[in-house]
C-alpha positions in Angstrom: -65.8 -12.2 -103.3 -69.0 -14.1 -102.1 -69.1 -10.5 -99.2 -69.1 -8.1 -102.1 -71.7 -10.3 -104.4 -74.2 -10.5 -101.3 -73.4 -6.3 -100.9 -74.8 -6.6 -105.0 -77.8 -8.0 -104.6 -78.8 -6.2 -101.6 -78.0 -3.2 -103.1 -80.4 -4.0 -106.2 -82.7 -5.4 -104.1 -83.6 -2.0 -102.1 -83.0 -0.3 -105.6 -79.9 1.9 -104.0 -77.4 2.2 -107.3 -74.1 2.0 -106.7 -72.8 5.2 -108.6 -74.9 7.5 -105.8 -73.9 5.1 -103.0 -70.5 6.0 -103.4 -70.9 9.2 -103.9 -67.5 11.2 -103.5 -65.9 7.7 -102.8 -63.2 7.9 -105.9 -61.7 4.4 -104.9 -64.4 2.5 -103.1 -62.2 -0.1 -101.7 -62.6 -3.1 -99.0 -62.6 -0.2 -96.1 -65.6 1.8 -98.0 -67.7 -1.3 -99.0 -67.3 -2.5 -95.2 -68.6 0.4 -94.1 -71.4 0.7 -96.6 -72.7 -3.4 -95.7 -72.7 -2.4 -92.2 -74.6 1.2 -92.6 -77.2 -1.0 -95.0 -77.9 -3.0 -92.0 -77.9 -0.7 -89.3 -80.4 1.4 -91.3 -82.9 -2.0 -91.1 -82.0 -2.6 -87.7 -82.8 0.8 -86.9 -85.8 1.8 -88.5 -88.7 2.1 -86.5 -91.9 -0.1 -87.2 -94.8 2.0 -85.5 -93.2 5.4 -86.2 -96.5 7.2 -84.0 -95.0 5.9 -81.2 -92.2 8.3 -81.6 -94.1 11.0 -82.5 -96.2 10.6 -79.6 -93.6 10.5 -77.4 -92.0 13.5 -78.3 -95.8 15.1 -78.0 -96.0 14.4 -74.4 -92.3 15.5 -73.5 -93.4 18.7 -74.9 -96.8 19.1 -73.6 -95.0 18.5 -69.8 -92.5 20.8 -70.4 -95.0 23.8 -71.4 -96.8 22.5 -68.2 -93.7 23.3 -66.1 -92.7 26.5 -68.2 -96.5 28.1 -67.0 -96.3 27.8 -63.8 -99.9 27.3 -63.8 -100.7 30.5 -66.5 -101.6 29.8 -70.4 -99.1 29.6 -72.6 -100.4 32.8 -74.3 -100.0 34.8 -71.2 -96.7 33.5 -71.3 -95.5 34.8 -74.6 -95.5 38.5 -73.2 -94.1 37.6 -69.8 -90.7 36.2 -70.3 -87.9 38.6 -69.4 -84.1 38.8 -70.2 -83.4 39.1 -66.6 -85.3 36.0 -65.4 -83.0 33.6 -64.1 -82.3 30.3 -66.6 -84.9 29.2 -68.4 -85.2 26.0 -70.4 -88.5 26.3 -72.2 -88.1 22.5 -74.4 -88.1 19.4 -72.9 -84.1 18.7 -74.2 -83.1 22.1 -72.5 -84.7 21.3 -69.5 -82.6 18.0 -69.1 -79.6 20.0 -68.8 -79.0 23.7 -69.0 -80.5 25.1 -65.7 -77.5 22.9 -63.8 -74.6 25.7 -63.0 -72.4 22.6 -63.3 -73.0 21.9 -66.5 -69.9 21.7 -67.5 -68.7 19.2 -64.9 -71.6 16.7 -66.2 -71.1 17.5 -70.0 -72.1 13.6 -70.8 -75.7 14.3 -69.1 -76.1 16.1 -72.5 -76.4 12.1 -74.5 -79.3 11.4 -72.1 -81.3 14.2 -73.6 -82.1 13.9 -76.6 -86.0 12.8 -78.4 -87.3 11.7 -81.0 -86.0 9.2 -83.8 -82.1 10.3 -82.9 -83.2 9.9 -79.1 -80.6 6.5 -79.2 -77.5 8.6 -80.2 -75.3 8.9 -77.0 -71.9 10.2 -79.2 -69.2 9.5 -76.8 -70.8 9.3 -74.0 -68.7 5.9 -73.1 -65.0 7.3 -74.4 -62.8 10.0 -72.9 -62.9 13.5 -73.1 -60.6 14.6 -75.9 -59.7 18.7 -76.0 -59.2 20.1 -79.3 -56.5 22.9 -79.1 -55.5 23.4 -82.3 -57.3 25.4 -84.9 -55.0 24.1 -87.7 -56.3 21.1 -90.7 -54.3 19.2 -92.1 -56.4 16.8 -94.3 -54.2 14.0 -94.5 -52.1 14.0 -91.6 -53.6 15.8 -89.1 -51.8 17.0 -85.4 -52.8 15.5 -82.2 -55.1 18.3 -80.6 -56.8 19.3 -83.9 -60.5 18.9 -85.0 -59.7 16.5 -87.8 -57.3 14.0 -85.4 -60.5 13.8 -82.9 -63.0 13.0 -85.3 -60.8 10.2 -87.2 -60.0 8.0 -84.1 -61.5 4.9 -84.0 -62.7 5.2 -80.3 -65.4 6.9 -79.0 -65.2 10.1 -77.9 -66.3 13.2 -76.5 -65.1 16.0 -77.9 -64.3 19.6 -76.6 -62.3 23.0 -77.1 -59.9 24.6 -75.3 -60.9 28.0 -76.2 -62.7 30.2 -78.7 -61.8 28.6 -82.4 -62.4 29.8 -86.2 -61.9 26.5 -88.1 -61.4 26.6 -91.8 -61.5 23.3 -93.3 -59.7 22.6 -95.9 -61.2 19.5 -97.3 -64.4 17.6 -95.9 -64.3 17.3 -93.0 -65.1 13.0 -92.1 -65.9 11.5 -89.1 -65.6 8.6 -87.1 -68.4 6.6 -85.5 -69.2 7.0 -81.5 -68.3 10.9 -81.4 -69.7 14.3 -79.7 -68.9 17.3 -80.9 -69.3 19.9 -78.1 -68.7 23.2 -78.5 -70.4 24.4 -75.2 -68.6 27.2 -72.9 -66.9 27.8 -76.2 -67.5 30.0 -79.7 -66.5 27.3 -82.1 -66.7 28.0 -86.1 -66.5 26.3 -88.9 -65.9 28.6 -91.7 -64.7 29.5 -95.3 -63.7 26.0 -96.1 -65.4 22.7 -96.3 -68.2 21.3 -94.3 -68.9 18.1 -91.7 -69.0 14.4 -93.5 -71.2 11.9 -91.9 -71.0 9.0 -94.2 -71.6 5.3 -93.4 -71.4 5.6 -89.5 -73.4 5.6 -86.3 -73.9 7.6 -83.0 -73.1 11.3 -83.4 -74.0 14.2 -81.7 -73.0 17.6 -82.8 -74.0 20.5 -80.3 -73.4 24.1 -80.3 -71.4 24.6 -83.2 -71.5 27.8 -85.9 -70.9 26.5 -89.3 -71.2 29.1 -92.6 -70.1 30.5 -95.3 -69.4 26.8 -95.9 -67.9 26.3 -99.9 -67.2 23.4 -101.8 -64.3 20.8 -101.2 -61.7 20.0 -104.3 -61.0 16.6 -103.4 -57.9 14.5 -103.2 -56.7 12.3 -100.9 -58.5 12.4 -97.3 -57.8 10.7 -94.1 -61.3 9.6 -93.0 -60.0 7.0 -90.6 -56.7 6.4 -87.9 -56.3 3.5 -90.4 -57.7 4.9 -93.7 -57.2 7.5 -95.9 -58.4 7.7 -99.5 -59.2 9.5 -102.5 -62.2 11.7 -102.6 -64.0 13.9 -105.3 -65.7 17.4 -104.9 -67.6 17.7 -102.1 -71.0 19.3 -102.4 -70.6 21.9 -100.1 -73.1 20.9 -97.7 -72.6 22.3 -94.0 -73.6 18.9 -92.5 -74.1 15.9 -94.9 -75.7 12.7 -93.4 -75.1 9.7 -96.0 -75.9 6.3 -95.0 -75.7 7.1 -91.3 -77.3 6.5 -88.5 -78.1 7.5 -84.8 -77.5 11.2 -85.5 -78.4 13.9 -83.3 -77.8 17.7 -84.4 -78.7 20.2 -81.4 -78.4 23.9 -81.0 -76.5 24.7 -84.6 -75.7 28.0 -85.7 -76.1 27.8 -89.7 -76.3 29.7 -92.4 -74.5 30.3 -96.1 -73.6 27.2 -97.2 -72.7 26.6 -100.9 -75.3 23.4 -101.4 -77.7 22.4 -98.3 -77.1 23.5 -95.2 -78.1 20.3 -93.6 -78.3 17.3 -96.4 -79.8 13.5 -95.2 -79.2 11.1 -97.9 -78.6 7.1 -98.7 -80.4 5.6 -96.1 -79.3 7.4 -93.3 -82.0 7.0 -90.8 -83.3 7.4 -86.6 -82.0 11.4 -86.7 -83.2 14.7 -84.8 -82.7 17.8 -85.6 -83.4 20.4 -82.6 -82.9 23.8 -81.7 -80.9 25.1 -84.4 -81.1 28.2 -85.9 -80.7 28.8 -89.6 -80.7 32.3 -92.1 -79.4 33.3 -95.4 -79.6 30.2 -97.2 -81.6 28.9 -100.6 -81.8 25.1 -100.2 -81.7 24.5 -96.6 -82.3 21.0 -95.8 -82.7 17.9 -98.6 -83.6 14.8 -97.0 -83.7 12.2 -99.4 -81.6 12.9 -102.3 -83.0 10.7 -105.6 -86.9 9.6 -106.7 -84.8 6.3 -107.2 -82.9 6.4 -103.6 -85.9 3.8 -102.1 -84.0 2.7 -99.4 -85.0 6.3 -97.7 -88.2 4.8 -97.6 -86.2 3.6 -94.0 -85.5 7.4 -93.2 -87.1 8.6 -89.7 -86.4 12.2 -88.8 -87.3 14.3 -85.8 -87.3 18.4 -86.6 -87.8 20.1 -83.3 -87.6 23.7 -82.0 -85.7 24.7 -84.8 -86.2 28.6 -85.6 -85.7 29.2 -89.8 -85.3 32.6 -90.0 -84.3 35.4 -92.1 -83.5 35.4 -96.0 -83.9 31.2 -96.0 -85.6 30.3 -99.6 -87.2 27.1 -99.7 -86.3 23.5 -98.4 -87.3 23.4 -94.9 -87.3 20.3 -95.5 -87.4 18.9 -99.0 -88.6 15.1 -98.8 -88.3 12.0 -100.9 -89.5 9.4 -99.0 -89.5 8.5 -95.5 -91.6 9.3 -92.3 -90.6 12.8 -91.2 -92.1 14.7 -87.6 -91.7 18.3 -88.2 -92.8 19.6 -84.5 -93.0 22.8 -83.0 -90.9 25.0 -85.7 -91.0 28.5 -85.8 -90.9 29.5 -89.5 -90.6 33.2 -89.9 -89.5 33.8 -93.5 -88.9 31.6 -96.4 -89.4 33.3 -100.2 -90.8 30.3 -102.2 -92.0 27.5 -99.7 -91.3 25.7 -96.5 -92.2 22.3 -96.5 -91.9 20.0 -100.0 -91.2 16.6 -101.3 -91.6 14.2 -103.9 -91.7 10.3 -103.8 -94.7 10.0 -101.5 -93.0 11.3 -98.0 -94.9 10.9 -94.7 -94.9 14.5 -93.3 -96.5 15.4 -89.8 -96.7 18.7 -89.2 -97.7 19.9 -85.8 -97.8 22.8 -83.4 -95.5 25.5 -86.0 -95.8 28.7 -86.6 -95.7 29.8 -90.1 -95.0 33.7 -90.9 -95.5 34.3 -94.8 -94.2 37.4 -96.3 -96.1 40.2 -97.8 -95.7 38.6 -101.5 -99.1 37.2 -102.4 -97.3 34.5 -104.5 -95.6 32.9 -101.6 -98.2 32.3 -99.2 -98.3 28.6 -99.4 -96.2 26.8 -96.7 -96.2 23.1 -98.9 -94.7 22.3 -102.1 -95.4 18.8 -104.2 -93.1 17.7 -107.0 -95.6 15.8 -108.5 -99.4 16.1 -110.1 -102.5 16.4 -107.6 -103.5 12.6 -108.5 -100.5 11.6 -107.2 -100.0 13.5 -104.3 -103.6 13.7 -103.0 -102.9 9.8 -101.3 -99.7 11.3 -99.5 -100.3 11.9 -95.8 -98.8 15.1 -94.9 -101.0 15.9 -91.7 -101.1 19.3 -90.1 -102.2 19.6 -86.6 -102.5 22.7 -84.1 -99.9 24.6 -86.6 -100.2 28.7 -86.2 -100.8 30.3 -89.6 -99.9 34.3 -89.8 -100.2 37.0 -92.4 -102.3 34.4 -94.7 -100.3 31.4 -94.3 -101.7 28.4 -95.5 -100.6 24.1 -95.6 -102.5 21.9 -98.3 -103.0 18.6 -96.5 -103.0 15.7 -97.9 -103.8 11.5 -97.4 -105.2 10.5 -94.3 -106.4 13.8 -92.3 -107.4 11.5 -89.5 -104.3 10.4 -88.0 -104.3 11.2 -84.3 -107.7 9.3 -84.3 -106.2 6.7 -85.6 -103.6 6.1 -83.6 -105.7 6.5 -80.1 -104.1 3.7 -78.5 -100.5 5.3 -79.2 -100.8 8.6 -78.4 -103.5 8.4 -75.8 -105.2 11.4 -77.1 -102.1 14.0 -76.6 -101.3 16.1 -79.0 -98.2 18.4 -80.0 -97.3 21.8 -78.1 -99.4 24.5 -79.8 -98.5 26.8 -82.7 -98.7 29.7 -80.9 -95.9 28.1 -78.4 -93.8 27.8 -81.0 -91.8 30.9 -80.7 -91.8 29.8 -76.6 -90.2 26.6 -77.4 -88.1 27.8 -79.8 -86.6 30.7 -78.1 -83.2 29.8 -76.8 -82.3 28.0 -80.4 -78.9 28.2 -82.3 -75.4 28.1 -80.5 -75.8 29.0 -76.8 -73.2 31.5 -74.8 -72.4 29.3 -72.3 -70.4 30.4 -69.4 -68.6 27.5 -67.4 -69.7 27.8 -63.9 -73.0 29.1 -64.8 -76.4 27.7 -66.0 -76.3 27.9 -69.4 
């Protein structure tokens, strides 16, 4: 009693209410209100206090690895010398850590020491076994040994991979574990015409190389979410990937597109996440982070976007912000048909070194977005630095404009990978072919 009056006040105190807390929680029992304490306080633990440090950081992994990717030529010489029939060639800084090695595949854990940014920390299952799915099959409340849904439930960490090629259809959400990789490397994994991947109050995921689409909404019941747990669950949204109250989260080289809600949703508090090298089409409301004007406790939120490409027939929401301190670094946006970047609730945004492509339509031109009047949103910082602008692209700034000066002492005067490198470091994003035996 005394456990779930402190959860109360804390809850009121951060302004979180419980009816979006629990969201898709139909009986939030002693299991769910566990998990939700400890996701509350791994989100304060977690959040970083000098978020520049981060950014910068990130900056200067990327600025070294264009350094190594010349050879000693400019990057813009660069962009019209790169053949299909050069031998591997990592061209980000998390490639480089591991795709050039022809025994890849014999060193898959190397993969949880790659990562940057604010989900740099997430090491999956680095320190469990390997566990090989072989089974395409879901069962949603008693799932076989060798299926997706039996990996992703067990208590232990784990690393998981796939015996073979796989088209997964999900029957209900599907929800995971703490301490878990999802690996689909040397393999052409999909998730497809059912439900989509559940993230809710854990820690310490990695999801790489997956293809997740035509991703529709979940009708609920009763769901196993644990070894020890299962419960009763509502709709599901239909997101591809939700992140709710979770933290440590690092989504690499995703294949997504034509999912029923977002394609990648970060919710409730859910906090020190990356986002890199995916590649996403054919979508409306791509990715939400921070669902409600009222959810404050994404004011904790810290999210890396890197080397993502957004690319054809995507709408808006690339991302959407509430809240929250968000790097969005070295994107290549190539088509979006009402914006690209928005937000409400006063979100930190940091734009620098993307390329932004607008259409022909005059009306769509603008790469930002602001739920809110211009004497409001005039004192948010959304800074854009060394971003390409094409066919009349344009971002309103906004706040402080001087933030790299500021911030001399942190960043030691390096900036971001240029725009016009975006489509460089973006080149090898989405789900890679790779061939065991081979660099990848």
């Amino acid at each position: 009693m005394a456990n779930s009056k402190l959860f109360l006040v804390i809850l009121i105190t951060f302004g979180v209410i419980v009816p979006s807390l629990v969201a898709h929680i139909a009986e939030f029992d002693g299991y769910w209100r566990r998990r939700a304490e400890e996701s509350l306080e791994n989100t304060h633990n977690l959040y970083h206090p000098e978020p520049e440090k981060v950014t910068a950081e990130v900056n200067k992994a990327v600025v070294q690895s264009l350094k190594e990717v010349s050879s000693n030529t400019t990057a813009r010489r660069l962009l019209g010398s790169i053949r299909k029939n050069r031998p591997c060639e990592a061209t980000n800084p998390i490639d480089k850590c591991w795709r050039c090695d022809p025994k890849w595949a014999d060193n898959r854990k190397r993969l949880a020491d790659c990562g940057i940014g604010f989900g740099k920390n997430a090491t999956g299952g680095k320190h469990g076994e390997f566990y090989v799915v072989t089974d395409d099959s879901d069962d949603t409340m008693n799932p076989k040994i060798g299926t997706l849904r039996h990996a992703v439930t067990q208590k232990r960490p784990l690393w998981i991979i796939f015996q073979r090629d796989m088209v997964i259809r999900l029957v209900q959400e599907l929800i995971m574990e703490s301490d878990k990789t999802i690996d689909a490397r040397g393999t052409r994994v999909y998730i497809t015409g059912g439900a989509g991947l559940t993230l809710q109050f854990i820690r310490n995921v990695i999801i790489h190389g997956l293809r997740i689409n035509n991703i529709g909404v979940g009708s609920g019941g009763l769901i196993r979410d644990s070894e020890e747990h299962f419960g009763l669950r509502t709709q599901s949204d239909g997101d591809g990937i939700s992140i709710f109250g979770s933290q440590n989260i690092w989504i690499d080289h995703v294949s997504m597109k034509k999912c029923f809600d977002g394609i990648i949703d970060v919710i409730e508090g859910s906090t020190a996440i990356t986002i890199s090298n995916g590649h996403f089409t054919d979508h409306n409301e791509v990715m939400l982070f921070g669902a409600h004007d009222n959810s404050t406790i994404d004011e904790k939120m810290q999210i890396t976007l890197a080397f993502n490409h957004f690319g054809k027939r995507l709408v808006q929401r690339m991302p959407r912000c509430r809240f929250g301190y968000v790097h969005i670094v070295n994107n290549d946006y190539t088509h979006w048909n009402m914006y690209a970047i928005g937000g409400s609730s006063h979100p930190t945004i940091i734009s620098q070194g993307n390329r932004f492509v607008a259409s022909n339509d005059a009306f769509t031109k603008e790469v930002t977005k602001r739920e809110a009047v211009e004497s409001v949103w005039k004192n948010w910082d959304w800074v854009s630095e060394d971003n390409l602008f094409v066919n009349g692209a344009y971002f309103v700034p906004s706040g402080d404009q001087d933030w790299s000066r500021k911030h001399p002492q942190i960043s030691d005067g390096v900036k971001s990978g240029k725009g016009i490198e975006a489509s460089i470091l973006t080149k090898y994003s989405g789900a890679l072919r790779c061939i065991v035996g081979k660099p990848c």
